[in-house]
PDB file of N, CA, C and O in Angstrom:
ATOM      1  N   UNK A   1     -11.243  52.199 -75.176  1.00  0.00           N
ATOM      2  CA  UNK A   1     -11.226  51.773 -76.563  1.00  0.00           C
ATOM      3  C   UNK A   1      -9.776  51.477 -76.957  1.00  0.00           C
ATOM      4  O   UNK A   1      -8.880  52.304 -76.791  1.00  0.00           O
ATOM      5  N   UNK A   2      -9.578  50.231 -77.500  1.00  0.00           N
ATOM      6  CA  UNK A   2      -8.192  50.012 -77.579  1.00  0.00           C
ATOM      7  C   UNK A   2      -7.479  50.552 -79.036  1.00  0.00           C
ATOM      8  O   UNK A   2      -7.854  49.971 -80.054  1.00  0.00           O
ATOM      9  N   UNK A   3      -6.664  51.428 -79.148  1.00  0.00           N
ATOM     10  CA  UNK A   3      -5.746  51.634 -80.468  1.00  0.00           C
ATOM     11  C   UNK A   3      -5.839  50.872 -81.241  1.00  0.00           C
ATOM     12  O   UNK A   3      -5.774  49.650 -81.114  1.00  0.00           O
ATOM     13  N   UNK A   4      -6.090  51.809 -82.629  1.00  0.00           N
ATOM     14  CA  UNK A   4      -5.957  50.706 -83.933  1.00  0.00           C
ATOM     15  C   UNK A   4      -4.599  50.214 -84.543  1.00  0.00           C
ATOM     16  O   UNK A   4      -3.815  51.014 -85.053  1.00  0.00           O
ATOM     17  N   UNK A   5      -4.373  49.002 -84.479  1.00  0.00           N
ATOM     18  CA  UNK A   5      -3.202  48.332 -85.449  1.00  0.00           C
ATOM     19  C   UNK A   5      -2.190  49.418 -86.283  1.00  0.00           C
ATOM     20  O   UNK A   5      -2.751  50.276 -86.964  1.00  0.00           O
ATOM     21  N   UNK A   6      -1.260  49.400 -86.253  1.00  0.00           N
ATOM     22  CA  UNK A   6      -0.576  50.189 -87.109  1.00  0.00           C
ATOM     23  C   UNK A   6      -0.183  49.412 -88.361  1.00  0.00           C
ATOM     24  O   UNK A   6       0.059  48.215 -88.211  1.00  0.00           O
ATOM     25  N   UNK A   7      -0.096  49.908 -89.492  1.00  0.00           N
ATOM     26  CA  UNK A   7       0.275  49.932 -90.292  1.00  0.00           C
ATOM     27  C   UNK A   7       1.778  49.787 -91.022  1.00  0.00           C
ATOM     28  O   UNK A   7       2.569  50.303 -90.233  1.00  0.00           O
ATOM     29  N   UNK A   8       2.410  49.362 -92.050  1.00  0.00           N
ATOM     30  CA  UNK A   8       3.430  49.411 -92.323  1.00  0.00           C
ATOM     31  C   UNK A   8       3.615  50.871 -93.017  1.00  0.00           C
ATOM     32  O   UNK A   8       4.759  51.187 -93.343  1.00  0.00           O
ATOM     33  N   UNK A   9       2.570  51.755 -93.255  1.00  0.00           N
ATOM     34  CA  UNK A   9       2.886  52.789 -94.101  1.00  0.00           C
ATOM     35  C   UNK A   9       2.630  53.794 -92.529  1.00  0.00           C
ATOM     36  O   UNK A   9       3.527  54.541 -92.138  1.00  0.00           O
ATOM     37  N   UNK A  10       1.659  53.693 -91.973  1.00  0.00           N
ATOM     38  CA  UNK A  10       1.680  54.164 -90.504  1.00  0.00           C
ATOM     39  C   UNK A  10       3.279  54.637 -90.000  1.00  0.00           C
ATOM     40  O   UNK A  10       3.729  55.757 -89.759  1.00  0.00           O
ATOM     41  N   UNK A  11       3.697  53.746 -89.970  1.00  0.00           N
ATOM     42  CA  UNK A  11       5.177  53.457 -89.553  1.00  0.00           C
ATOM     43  C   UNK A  11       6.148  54.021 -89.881  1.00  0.00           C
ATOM     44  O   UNK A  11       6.931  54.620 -89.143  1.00  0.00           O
ATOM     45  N   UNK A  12       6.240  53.802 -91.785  1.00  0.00           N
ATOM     46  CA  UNK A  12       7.137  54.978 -92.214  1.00  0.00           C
ATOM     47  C   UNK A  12       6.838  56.229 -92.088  1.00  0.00           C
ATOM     48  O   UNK A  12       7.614  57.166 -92.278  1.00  0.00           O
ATOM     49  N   UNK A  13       5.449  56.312 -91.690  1.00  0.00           N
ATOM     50  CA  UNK A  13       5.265  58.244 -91.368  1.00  0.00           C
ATOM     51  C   UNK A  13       5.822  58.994 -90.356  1.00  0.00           C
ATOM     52  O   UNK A  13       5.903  60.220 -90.281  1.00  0.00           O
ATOM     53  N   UNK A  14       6.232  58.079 -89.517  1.00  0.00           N
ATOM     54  CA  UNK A  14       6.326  58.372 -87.891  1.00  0.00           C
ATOM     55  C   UNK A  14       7.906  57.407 -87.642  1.00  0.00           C
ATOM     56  O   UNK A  14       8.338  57.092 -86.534  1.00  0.00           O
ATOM     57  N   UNK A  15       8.538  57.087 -88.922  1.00  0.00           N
ATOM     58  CA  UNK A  15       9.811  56.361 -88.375  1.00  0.00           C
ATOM     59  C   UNK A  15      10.849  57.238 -87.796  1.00  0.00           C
ATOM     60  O   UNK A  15      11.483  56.973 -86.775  1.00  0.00           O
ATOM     61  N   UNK A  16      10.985  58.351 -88.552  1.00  0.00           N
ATOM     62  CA  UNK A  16      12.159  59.139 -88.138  1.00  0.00           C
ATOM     63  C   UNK A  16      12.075  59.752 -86.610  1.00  0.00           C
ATOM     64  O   UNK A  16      13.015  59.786 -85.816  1.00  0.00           O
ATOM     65  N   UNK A  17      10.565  60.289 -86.349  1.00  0.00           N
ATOM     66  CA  UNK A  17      10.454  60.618 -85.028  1.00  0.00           C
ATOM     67  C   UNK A  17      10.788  59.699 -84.185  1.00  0.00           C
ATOM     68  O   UNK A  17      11.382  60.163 -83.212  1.00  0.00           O
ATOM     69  N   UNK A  18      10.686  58.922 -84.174  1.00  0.00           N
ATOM     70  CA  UNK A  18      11.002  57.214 -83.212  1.00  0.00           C
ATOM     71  C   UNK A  18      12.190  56.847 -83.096  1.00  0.00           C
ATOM     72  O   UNK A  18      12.689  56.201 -82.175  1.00  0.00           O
ATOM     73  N   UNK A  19      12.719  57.289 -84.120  1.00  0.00           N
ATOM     74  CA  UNK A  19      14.622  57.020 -84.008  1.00  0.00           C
ATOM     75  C   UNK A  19      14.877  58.168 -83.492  1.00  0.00           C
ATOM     76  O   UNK A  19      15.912  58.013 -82.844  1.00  0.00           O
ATOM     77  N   UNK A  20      14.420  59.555 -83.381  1.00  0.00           N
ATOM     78  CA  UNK A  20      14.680  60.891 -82.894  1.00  0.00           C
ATOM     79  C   UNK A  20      14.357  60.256 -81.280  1.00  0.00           C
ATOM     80  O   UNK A  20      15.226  60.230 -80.408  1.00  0.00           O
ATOM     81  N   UNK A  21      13.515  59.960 -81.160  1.00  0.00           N
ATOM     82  CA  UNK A  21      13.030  60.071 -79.847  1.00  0.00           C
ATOM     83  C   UNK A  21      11.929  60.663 -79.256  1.00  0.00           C
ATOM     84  O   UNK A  21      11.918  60.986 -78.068  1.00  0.00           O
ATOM     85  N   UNK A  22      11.008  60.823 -80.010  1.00  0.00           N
ATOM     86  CA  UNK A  22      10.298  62.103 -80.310  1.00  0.00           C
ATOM     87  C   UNK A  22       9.041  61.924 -80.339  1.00  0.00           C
ATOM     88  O   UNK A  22       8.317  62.913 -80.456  1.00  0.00           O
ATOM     89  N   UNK A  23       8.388  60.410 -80.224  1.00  0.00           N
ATOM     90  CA  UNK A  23       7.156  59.946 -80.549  1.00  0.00           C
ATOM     91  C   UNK A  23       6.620  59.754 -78.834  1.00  0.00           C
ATOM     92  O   UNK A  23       7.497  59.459 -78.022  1.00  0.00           O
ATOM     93  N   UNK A  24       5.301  59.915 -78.379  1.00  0.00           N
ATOM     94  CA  UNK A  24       5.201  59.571 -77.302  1.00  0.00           C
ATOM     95  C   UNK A  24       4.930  58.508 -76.889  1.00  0.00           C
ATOM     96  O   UNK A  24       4.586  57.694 -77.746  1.00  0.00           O
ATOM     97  N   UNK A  25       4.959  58.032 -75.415  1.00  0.00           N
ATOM     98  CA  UNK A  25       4.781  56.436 -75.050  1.00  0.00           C
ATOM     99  C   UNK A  25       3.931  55.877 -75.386  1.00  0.00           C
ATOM    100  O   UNK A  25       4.148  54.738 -74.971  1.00  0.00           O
ATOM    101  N   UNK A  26       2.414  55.879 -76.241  1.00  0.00           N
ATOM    102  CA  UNK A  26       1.156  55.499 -76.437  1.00  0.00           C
ATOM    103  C   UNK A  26       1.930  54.880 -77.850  1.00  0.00           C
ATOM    104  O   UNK A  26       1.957  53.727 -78.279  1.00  0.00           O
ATOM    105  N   UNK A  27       2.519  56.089 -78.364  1.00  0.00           N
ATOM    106  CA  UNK A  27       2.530  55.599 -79.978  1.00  0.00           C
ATOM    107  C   UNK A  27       3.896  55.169 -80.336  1.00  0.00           C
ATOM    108  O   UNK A  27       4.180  54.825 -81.484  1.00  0.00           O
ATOM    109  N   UNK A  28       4.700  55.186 -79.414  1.00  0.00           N
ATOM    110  CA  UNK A  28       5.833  54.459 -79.077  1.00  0.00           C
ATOM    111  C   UNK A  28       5.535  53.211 -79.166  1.00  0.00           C
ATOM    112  O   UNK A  28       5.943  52.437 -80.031  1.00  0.00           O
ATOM    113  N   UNK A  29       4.513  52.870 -77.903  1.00  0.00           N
ATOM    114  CA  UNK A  29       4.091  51.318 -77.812  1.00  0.00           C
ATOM    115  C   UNK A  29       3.624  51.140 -78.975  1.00  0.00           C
ATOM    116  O   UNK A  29       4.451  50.435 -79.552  1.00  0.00           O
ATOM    117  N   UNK A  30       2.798  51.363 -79.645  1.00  0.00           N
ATOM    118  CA  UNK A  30       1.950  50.863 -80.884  1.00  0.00           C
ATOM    119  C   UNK A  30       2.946  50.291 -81.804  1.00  0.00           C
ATOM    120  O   UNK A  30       2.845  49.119 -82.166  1.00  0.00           O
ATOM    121  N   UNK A  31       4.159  51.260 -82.308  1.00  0.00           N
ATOM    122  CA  UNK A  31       5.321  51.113 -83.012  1.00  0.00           C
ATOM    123  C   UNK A  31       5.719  50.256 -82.904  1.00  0.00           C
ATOM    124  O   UNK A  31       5.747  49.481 -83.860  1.00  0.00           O
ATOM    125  N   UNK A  32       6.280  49.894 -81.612  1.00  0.00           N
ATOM    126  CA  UNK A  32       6.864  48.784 -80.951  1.00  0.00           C
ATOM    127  C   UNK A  32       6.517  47.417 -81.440  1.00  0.00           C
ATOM    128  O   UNK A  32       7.192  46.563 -82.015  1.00  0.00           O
ATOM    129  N   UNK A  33       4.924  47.465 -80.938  1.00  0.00           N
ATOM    130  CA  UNK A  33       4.070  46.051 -81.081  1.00  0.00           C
ATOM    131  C   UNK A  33       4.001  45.770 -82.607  1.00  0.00           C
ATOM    132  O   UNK A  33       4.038  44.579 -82.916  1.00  0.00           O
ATOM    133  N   UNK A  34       3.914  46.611 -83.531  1.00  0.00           N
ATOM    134  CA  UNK A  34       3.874  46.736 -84.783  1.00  0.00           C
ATOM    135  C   UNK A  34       5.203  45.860 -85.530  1.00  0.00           C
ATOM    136  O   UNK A  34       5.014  45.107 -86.485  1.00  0.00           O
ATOM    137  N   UNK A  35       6.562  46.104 -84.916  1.00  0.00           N
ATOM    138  CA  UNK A  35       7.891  45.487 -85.159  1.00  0.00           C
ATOM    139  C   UNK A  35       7.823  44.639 -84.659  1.00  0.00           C
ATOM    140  O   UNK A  35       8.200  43.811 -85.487  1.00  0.00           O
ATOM    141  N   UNK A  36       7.478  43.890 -83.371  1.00  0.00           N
ATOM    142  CA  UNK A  36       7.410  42.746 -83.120  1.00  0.00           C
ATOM    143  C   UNK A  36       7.251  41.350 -84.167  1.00  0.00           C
ATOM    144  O   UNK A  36       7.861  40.294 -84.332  1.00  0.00           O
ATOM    145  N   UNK A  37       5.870  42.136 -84.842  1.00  0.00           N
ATOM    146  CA  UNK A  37       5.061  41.099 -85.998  1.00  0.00           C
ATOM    147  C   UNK A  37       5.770  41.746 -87.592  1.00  0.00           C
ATOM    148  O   UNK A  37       4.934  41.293 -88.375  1.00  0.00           O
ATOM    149  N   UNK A  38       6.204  42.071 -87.965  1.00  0.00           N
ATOM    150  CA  UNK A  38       6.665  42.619 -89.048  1.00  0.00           C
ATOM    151  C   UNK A  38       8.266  42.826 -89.592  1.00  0.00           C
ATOM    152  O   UNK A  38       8.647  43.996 -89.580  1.00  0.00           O
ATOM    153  N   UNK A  39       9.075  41.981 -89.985  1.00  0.00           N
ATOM    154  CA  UNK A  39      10.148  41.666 -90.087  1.00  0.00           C
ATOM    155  C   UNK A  39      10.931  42.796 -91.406  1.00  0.00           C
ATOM    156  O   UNK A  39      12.077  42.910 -91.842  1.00  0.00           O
ATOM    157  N   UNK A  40       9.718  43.423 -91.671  1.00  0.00           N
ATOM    158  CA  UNK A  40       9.621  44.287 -93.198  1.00  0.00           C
ATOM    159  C   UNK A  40       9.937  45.329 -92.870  1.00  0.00           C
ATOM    160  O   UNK A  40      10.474  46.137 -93.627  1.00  0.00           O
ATOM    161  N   UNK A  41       9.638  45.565 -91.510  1.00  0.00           N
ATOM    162  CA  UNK A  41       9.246  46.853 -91.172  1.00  0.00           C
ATOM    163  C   UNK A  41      10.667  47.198 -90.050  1.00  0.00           C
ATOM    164  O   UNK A  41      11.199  48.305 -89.974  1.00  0.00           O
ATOM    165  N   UNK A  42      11.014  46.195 -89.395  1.00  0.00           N
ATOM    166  CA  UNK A  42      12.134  46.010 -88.543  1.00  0.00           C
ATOM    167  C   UNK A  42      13.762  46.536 -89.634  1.00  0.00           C
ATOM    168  O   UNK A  42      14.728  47.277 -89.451  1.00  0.00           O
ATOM    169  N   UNK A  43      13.291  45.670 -90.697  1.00  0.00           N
ATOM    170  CA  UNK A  43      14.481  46.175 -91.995  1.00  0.00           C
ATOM    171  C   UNK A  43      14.590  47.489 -92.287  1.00  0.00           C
ATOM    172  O   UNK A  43      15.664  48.036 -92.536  1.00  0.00           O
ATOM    173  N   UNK A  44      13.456  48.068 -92.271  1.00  0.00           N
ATOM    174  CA  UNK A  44      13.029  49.296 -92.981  1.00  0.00           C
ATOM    175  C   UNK A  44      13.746  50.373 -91.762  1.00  0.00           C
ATOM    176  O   UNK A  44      14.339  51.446 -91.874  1.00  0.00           O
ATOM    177  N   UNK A  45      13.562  49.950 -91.168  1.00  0.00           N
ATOM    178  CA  UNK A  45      13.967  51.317 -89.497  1.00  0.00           C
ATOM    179  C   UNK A  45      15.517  50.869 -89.382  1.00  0.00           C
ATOM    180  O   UNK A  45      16.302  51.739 -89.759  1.00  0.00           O
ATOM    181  N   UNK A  46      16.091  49.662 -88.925  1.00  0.00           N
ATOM    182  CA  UNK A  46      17.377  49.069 -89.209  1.00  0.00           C
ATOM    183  C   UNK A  46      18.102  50.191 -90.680  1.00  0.00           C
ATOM    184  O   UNK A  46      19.101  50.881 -90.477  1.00  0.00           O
ATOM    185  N   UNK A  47      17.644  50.179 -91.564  1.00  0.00           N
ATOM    186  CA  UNK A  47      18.442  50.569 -92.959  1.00  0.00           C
ATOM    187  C   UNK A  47      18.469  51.927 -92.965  1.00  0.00           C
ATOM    188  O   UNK A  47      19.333  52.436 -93.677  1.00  0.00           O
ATOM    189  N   UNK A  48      17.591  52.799 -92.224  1.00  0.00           N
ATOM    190  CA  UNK A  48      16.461  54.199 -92.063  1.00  0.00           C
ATOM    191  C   UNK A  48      17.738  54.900 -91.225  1.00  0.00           C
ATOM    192  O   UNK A  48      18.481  55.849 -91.473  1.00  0.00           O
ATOM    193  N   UNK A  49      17.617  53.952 -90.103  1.00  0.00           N
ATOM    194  CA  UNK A  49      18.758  54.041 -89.401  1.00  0.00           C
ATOM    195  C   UNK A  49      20.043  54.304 -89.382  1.00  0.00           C
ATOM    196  O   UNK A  49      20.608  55.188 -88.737  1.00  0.00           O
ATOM    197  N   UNK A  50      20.589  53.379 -90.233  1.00  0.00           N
ATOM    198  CA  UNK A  50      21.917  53.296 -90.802  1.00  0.00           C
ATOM    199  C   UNK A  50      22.352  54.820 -91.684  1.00  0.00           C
ATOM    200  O   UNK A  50      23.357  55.531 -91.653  1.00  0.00           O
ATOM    201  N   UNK A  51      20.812  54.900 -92.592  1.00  0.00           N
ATOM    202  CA  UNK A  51      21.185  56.004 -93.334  1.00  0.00           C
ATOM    203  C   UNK A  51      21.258  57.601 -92.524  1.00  0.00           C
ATOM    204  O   UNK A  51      21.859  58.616 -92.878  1.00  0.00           O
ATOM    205  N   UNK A  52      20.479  57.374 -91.433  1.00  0.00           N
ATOM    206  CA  UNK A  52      20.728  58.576 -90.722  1.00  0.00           C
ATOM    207  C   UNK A  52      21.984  58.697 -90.212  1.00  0.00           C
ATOM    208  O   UNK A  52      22.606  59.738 -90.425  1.00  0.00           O
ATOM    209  N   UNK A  53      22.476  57.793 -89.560  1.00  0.00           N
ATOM    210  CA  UNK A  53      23.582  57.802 -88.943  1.00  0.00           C
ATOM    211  C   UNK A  53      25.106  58.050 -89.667  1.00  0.00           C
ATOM    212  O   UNK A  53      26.120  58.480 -89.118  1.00  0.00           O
ATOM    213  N   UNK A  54      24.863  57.498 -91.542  1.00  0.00           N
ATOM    214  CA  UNK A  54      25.797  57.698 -92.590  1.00  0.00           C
ATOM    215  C   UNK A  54      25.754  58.995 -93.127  1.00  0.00           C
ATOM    216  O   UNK A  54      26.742  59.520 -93.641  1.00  0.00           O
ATOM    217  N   UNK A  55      24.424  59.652 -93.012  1.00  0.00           N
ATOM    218  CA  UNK A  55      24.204  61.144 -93.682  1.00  0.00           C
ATOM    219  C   UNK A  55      24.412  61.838 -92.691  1.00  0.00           C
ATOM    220  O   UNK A  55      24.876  62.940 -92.982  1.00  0.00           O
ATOM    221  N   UNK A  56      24.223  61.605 -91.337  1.00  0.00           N
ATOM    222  CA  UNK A  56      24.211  62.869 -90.635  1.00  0.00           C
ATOM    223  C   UNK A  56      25.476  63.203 -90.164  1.00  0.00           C
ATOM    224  O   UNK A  56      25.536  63.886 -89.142  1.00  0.00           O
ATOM    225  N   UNK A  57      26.690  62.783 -90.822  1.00  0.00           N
ATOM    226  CA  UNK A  57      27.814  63.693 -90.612  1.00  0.00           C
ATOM    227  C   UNK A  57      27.880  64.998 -91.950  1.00  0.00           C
ATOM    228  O   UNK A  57      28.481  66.064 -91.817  1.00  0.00           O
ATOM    229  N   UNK A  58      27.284  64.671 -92.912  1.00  0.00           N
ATOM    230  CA  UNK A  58      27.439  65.574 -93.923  1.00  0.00           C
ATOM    231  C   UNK A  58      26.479  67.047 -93.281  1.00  0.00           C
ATOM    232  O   UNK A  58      25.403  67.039 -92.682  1.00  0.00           O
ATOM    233  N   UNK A  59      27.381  68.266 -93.694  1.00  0.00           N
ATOM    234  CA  UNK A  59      26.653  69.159 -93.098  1.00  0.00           C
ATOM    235  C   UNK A  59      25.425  69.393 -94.152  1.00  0.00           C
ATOM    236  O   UNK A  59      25.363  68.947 -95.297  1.00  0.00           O
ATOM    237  N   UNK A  60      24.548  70.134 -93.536  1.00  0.00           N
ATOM    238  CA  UNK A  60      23.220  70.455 -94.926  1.00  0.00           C
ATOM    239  C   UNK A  60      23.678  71.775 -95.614  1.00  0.00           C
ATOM    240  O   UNK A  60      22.714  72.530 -95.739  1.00  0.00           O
ATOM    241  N   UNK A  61      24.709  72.241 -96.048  1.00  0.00           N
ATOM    242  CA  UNK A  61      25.386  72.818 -96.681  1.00  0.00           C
ATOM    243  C   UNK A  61      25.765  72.403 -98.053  1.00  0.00           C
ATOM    244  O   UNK A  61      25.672  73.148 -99.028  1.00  0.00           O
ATOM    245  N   UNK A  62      26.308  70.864 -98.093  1.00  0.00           N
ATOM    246  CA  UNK A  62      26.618  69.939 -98.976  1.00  0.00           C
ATOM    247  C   UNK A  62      25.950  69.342 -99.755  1.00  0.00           C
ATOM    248  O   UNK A  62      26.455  68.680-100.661  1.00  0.00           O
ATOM    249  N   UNK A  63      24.303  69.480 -99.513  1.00  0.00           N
ATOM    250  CA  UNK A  63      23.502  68.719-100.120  1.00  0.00           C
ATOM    251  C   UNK A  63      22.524  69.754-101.156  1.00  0.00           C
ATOM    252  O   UNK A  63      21.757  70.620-100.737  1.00  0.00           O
ATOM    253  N   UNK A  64      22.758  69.436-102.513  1.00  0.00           N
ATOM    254  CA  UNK A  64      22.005  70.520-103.393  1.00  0.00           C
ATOM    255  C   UNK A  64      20.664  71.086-103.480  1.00  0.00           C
ATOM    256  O   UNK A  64      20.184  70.759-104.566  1.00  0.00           O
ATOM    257  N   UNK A  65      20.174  71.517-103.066  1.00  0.00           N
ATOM    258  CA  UNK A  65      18.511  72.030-103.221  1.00  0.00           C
ATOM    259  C   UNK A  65      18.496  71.601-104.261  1.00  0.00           C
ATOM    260  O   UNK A  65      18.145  72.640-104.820  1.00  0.00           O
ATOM    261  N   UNK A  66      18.594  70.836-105.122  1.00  0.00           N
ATOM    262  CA  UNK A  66      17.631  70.308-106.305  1.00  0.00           C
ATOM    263  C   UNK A  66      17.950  69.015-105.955  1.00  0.00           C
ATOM    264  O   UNK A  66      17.608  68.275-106.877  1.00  0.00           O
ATOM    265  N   UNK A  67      18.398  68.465-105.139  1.00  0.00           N
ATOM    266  CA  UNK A  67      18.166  67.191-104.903  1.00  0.00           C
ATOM    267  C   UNK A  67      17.308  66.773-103.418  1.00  0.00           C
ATOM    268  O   UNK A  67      16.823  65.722-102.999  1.00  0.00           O
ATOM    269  N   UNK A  68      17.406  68.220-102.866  1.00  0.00           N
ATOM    270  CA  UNK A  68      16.013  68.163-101.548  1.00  0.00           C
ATOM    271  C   UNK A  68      14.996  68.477-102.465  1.00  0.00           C
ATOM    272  O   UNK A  68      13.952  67.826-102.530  1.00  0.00           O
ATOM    273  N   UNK A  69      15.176  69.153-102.960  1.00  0.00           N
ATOM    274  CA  UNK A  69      13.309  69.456-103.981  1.00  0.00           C
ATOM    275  C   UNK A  69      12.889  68.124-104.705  1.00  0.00           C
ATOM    276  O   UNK A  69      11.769  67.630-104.832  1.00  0.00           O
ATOM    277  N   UNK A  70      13.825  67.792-105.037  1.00  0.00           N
ATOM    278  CA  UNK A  70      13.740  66.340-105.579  1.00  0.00           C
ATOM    279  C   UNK A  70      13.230  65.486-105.060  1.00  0.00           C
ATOM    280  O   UNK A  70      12.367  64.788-105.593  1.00  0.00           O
ATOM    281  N   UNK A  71      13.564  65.379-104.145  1.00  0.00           N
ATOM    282  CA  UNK A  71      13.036  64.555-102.529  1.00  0.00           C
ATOM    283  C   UNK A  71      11.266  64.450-102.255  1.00  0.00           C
ATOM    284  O   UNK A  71      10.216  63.815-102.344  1.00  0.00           O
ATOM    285  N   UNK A  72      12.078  65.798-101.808  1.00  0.00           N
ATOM    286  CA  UNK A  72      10.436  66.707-101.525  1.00  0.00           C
ATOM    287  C   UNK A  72       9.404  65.967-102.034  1.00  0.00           C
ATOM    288  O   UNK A  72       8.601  65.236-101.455  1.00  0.00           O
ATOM    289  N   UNK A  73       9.605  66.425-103.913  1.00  0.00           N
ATOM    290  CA  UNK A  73       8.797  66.280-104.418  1.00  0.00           C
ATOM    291  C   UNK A  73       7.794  64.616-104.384  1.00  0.00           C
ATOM    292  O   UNK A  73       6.625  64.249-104.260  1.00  0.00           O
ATOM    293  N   UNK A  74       9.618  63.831-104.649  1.00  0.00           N
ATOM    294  CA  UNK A  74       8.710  62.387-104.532  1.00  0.00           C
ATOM    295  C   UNK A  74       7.915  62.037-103.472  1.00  0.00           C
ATOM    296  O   UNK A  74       6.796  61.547-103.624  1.00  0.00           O
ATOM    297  N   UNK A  75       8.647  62.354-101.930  1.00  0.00           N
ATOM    298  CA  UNK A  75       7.868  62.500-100.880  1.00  0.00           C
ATOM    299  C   UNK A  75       6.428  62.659-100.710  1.00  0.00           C
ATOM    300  O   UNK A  75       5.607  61.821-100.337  1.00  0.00           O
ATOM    301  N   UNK A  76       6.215  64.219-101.142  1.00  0.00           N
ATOM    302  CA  UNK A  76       4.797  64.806-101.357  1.00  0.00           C
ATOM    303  C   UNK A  76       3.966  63.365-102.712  1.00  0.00           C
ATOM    304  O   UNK A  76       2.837  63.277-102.229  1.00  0.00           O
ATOM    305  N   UNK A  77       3.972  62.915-103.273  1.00  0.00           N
ATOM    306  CA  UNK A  77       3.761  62.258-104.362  1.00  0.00           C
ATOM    307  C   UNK A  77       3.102  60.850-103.707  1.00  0.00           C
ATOM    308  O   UNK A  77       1.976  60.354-103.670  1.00  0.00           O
ATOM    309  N   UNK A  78       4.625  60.440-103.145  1.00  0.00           N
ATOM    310  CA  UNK A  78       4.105  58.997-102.076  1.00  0.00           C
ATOM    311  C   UNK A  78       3.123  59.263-101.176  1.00  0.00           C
ATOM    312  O   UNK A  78       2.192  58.496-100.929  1.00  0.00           O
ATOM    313  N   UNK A  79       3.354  60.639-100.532  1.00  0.00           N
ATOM    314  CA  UNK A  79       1.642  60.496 -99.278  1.00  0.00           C
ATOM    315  C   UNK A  79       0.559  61.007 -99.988  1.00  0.00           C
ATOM    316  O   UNK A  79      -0.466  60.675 -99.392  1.00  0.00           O
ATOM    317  N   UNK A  80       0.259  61.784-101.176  1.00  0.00           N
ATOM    318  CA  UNK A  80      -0.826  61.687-102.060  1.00  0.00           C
ATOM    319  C   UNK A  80      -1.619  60.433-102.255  1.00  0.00           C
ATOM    320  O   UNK A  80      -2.743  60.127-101.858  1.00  0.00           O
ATOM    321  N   UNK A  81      -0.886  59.898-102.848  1.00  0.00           N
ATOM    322  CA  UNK A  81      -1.092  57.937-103.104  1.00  0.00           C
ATOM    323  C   UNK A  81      -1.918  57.731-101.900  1.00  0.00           C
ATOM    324  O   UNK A  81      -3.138  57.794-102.051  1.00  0.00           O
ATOM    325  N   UNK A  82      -1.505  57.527-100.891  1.00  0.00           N
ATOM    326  CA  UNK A  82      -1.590  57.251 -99.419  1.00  0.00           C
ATOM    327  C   UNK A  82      -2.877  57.734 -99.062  1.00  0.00           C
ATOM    328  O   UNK A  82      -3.401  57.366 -98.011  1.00  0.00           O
ATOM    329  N   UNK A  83      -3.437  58.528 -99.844  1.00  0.00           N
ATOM    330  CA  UNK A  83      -4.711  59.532 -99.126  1.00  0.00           C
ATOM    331  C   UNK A  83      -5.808  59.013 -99.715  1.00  0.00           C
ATOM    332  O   UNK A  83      -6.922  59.139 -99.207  1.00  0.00           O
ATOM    333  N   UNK A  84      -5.586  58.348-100.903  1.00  0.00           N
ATOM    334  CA  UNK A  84      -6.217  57.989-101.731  1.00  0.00           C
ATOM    335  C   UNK A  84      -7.455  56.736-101.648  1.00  0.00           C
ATOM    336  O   UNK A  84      -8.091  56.429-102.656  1.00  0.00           O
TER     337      UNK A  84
END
């Protein structure tokens, strides 16, 4: 049975693992094939990217718990939507 299409919201669920390294080869590939066709989505990991690479010198010391709760919160909010 062949894998279903991924998604552009698919994608952002599972972007950070994929730049980690962290996703396995099945859903690696899917990812992959997914950026091929999606120029939206290529931006989105490109910029995702950038920002990891700009934040992750700051230690997590520096960053206020009310602006991770903050996060959080919108986070939790956007995949609600999503379920819907």
């Amino acid at each position: 049975m062949p894998t279903p299409r991924m998604t552009c919201r698919d994608l952002v669920e599972i972007a950070t693992d994929y730049l980690d390294g962290a996703l396995d080869p099945d859903e690696r590939a899917r990812l992959d094939r997914h950026l091929q066709t999606c120029p939206g989505c290529r931006n989105y990991l490109a910029q995702l990217a950038r920002v990891v690479e700009l934040t992750g010198t700051f230690p997590k010391d520096d960053v206020d718990p009310a602006v991770v709760a903050a996060l959080a919160s919108v986070f939790r909010a956007w995949r609600e939507e999503g379920s819907v």
